[in-house]
C-alpha positions in Angstrom: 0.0 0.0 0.0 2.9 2.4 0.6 4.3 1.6 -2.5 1.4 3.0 -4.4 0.8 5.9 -1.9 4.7 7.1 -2.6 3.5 7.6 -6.3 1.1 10.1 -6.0 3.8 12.9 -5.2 6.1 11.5 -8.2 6.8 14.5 -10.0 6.1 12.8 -13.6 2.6 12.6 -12.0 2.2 15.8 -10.3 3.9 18.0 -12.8 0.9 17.3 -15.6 -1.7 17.6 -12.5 -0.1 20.9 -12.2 0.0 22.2 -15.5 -3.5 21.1 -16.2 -4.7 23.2 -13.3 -2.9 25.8 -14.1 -4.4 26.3 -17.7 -7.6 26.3 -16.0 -6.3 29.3 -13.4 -4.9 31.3 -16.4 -7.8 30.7 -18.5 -9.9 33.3 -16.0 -8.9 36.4 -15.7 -9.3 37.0 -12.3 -7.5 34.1 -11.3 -4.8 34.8 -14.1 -2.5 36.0 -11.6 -2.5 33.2 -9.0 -2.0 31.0 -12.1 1.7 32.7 -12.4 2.7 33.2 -8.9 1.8 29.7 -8.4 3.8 28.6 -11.0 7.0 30.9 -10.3 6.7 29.2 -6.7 6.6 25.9 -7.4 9.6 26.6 -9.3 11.6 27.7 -7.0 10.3 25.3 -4.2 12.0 22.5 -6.9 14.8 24.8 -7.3 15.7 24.9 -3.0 14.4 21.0 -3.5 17.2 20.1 -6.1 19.9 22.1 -4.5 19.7 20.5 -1.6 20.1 17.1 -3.1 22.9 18.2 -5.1 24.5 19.9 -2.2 24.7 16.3 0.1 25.2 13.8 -2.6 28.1 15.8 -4.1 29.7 17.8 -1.5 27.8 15.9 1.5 26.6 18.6 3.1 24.1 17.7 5.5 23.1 17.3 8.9 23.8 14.1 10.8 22.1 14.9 14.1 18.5 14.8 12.4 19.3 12.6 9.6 19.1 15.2 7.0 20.3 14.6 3.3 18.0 16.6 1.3 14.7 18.0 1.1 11.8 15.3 -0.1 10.9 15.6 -3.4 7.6 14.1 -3.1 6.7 15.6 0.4 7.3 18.7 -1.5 5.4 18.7 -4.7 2.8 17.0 -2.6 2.4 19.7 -0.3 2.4 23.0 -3.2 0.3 21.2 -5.6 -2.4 19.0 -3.8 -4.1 21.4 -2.0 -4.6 24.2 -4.7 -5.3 21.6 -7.5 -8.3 20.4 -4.8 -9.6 23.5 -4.1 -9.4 24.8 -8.0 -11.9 22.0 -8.9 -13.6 21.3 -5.7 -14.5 24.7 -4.9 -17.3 25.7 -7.4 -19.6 22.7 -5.9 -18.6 23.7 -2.3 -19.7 27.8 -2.9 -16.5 29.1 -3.7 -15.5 27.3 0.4 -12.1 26.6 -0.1 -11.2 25.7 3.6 -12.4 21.9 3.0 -10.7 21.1 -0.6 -7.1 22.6 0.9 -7.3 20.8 4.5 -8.1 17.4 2.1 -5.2 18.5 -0.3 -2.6 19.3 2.7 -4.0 15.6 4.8 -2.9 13.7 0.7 0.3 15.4 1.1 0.3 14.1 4.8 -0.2 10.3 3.5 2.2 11.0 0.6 5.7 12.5 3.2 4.2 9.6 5.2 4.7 6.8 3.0 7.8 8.2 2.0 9.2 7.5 5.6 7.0 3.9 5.3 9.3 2.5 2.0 12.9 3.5 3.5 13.0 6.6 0.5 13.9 9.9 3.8 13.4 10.4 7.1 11.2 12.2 9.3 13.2 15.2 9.1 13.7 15.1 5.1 10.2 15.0 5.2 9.2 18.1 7.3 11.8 19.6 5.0 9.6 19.1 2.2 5.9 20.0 3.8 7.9 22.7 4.9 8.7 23.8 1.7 5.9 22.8 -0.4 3.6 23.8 2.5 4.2 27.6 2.1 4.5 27.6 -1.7 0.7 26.5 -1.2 -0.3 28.9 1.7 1.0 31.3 -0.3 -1.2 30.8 -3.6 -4.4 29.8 -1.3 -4.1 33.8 0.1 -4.1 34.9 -3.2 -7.4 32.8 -3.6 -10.9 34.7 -4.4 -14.2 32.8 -3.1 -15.5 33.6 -6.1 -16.0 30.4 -7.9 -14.4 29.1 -11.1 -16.3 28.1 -14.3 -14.5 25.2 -14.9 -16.1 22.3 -17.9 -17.0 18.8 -16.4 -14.4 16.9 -18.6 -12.1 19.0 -17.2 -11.5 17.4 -13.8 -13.1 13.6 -14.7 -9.8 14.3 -17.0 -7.6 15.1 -14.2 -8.7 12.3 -12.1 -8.1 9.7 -15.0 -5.0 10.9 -14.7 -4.0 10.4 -11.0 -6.4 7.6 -10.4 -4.2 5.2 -13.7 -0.7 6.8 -13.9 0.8 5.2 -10.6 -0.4 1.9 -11.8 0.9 2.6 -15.1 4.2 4.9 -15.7 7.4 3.6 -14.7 9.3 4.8 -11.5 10.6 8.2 -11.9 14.0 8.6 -13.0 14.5 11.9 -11.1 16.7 10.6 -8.3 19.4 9.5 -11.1 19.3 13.1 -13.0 19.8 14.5 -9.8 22.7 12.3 -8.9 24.6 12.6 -12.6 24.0 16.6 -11.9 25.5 16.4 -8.7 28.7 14.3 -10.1 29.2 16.5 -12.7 29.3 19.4 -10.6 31.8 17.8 -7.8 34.1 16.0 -9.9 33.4 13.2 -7.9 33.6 9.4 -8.7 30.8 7.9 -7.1 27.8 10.3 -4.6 27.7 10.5 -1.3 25.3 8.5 0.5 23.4 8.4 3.8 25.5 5.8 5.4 28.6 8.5 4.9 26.6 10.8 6.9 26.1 8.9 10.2 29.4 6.8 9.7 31.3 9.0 12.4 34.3 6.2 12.0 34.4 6.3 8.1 38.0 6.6 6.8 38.8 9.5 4.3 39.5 7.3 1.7 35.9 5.6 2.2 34.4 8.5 1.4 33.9 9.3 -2.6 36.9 11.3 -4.1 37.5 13.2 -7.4 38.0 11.4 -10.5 41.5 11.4 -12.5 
């Protein structure tokens, strides 16, 4: 079951959710704006997301005493996209209330940074990282949110819920953890990453650890 939780905050998964409820947002003028602030955050959110990765697994920077190697991924994109992708199409049949649509967005991207602690993918800490993260790209956007409702057509979200209800069972795993670390060799120089287990190994030898290539 944690298996196919993880995969609802794959980003080959989200990213599509995203852009499909950002066309709507754009679509409407007054709800044009949010569309493009929303967007620029998320951006960044995977921006601070990526960096961080890149920082541990070729430099290891990170912080042993909590376990720290990065900020989640999924927890992240969970957090900014679930609860404004909720409210966007759950709103018009709720009277423009968008309080219940973003609590059920933000308790998804609960189950999601769960299950990523559930499968052996981060820790706790790696996890509040990314709700962190993701968490105020959403609270953001949902300020910027009028209770006016959207006109939004039916095939719309049945499309959208196609989507997320086949693609875990259907795309392969996400290759985004191997981009990352290629990105993160290039940039060090270094032969192989660093890993999790060069963190919290206090008694590792230098030459354990991964050095530059030739």
């Amino acid at each position: 079951m944690w298996h196919l939780l993880t995969r609802l905050g794959e980003a080959q998964i989200l990213i599509p959710a995203a852009a499909i409820t950002l066309l709507v947002l754009f679509a409407q003028a007054p709800t044009r704006r949010l569309a493009l602030s929303w967007m620029a955050l998320i951006v960044t959110a995977a921006f601070i997301t990526t960096a961080s990765k890149v920082a541990f697994m070729g430099w290891g920077i990170g912080w042993a005493a909590v376990n720290f190697t990065g900020v989640s991924g999924h927890a992240m994109f969970a957090a900014a996209i679930y609860p404004l992708l909720l409210v966007t199409f759950l709103s018009a049949p709720l009277r423009g209330d968008h309080r219940l649509p973003a609590a059920l967005g933000f308790a998804l991207a609960l189950i999601v940074g769960v299950s990523r602690v559930k499968v052996g993918a981060h820790s706790w800490s790696e996890v509040f990282a990314g709700w962190a993260v993701g968490g105020a790209v959403c609270m953001v956007a949902l300020a910027m949110c009028q209770k006016s409702t959207l006109r939004i057509k039916p095939i719309v979200p049945v499309v959208l819920l196609a989507w997320m209800a086949i693609m875990p069972f259907q795309l392969h795993a996400s290759p985004t953890h191997s981009l990352v670390i290629r990105l993160a060799l290039a940039m060090s120089g270094n032969d192989r990453p660093f890993e999790r287990s060069d963190l919290l190994c206090r008694t590792c030898r230098p030459s354990a650890l991964p050095t530059r290539g030739a």
